[in-house]
C-alpha positions in Angstrom: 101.3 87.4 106.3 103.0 86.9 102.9 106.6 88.5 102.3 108.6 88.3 99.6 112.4 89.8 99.8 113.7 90.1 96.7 117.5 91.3 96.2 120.5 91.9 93.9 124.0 91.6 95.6 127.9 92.0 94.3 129.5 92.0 97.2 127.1 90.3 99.5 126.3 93.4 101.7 122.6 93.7 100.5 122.3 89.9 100.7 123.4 90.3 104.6 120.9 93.0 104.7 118.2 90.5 103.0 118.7 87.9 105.6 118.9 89.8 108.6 114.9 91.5 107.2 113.5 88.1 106.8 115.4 87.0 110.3 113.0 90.4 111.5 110.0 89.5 109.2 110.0 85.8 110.8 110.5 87.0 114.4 106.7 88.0 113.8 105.3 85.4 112.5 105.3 85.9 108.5 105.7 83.7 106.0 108.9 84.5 104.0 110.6 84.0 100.8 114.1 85.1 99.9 115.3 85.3 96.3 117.9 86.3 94.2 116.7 88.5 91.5 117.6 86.2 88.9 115.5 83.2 90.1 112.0 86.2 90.7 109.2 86.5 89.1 106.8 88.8 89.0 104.2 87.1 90.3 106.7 87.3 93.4 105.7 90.1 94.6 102.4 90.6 93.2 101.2 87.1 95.2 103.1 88.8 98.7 101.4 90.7 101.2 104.2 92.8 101.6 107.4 92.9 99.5 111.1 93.8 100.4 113.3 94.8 97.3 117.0 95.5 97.9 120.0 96.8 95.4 123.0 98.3 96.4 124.1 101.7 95.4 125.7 100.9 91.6 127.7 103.5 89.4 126.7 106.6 89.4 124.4 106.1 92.1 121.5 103.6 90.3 120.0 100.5 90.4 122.0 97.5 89.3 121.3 97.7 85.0 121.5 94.1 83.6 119.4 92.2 86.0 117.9 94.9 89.0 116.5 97.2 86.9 114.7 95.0 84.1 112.9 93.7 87.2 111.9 96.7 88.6 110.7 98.0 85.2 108.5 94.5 84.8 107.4 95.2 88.2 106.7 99.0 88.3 103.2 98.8 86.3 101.7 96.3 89.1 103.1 97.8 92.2 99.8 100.5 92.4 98.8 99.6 96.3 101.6 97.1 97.0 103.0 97.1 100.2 106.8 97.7 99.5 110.3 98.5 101.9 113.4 99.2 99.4 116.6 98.5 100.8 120.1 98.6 99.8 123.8 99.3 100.6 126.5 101.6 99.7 130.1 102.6 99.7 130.1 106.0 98.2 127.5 108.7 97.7 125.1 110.3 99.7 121.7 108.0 98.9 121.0 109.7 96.2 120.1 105.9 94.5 117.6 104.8 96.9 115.9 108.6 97.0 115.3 108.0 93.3 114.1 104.7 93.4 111.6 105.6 96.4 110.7 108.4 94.1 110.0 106.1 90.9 108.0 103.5 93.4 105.6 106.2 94.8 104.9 107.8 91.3 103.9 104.1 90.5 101.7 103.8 93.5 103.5 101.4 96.0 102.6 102.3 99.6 105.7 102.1 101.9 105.9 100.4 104.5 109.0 102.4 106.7 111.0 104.6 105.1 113.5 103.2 102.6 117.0 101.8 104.9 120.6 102.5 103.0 123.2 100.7 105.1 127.2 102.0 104.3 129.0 98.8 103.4 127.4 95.5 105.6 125.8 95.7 108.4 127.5 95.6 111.2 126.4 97.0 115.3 123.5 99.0 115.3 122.4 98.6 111.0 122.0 94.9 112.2 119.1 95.6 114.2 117.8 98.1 111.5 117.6 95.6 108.9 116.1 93.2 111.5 113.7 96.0 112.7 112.6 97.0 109.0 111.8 93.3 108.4 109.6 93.5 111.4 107.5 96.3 109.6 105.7 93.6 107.5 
């Protein structure tokens, strides 16, 4: 099995989140790549089996704009039966982020594989084992 995680961070939370999924996706026995946003391509996670993209909650409750977004938008026309887990974390708000990207990723066609995990802040107790667990769902 083939996963690529995929992420944007600013304060590192989503990053922890990133590493503890591929610590989960490992565990059974996939074959994983991590990457910064900026260093994906497309071909990321159109070669994967199943792929893991993660944002934190930004502004007014969106995706990151100058480098998050543009990827999702080059992404969003090729996801149409890709395997996909959104992640992301958040100090304020009530989700509302990651409800709208879920939203924009069915209309597109991704198949989820669990439902999408929002984390408040880093992970820390039981999120730890949620963002190992989702991992696990490749």
């Amino acid at each position: 099995m083939k996963v690529s995680i995929i992420y944007w961070t600013g304060t590192g939370n989503t990053e922890t989140m990133a590493n503890l999924i591929k610590e989960g996706a490992e565990s059974t026995g996939a074959n994983v790549s991590i990457k910064p946003v900026n260093e994906a391509s497309v071909s990321d996670v159109n070669d994967a089996d199943v792929a893991f993209l993660g944002c934190p909650s930004m502004g007014d409750e969106q995706l990151e704009e100058s480098e998050f977004e543009p990827f999702i938008a080059k992404i969003e026309s090729s996801v149409k039966g890709k395997k996909l887990g959104l992640f992301g974390s958040y100090g304020w708000g009530n989700g509302q982020w990651m409800d709208s990207w879920t939203e924009r990723m069915q209309a597109a066609g991704a198949v989820f594989v669990g439902e999408s995990l929002i984390v408040n802040e880093s992970p820390s107790g039981g999120d730890v084992d949620k963002c190992k667990n989702f991992g696990k769902l490749s």
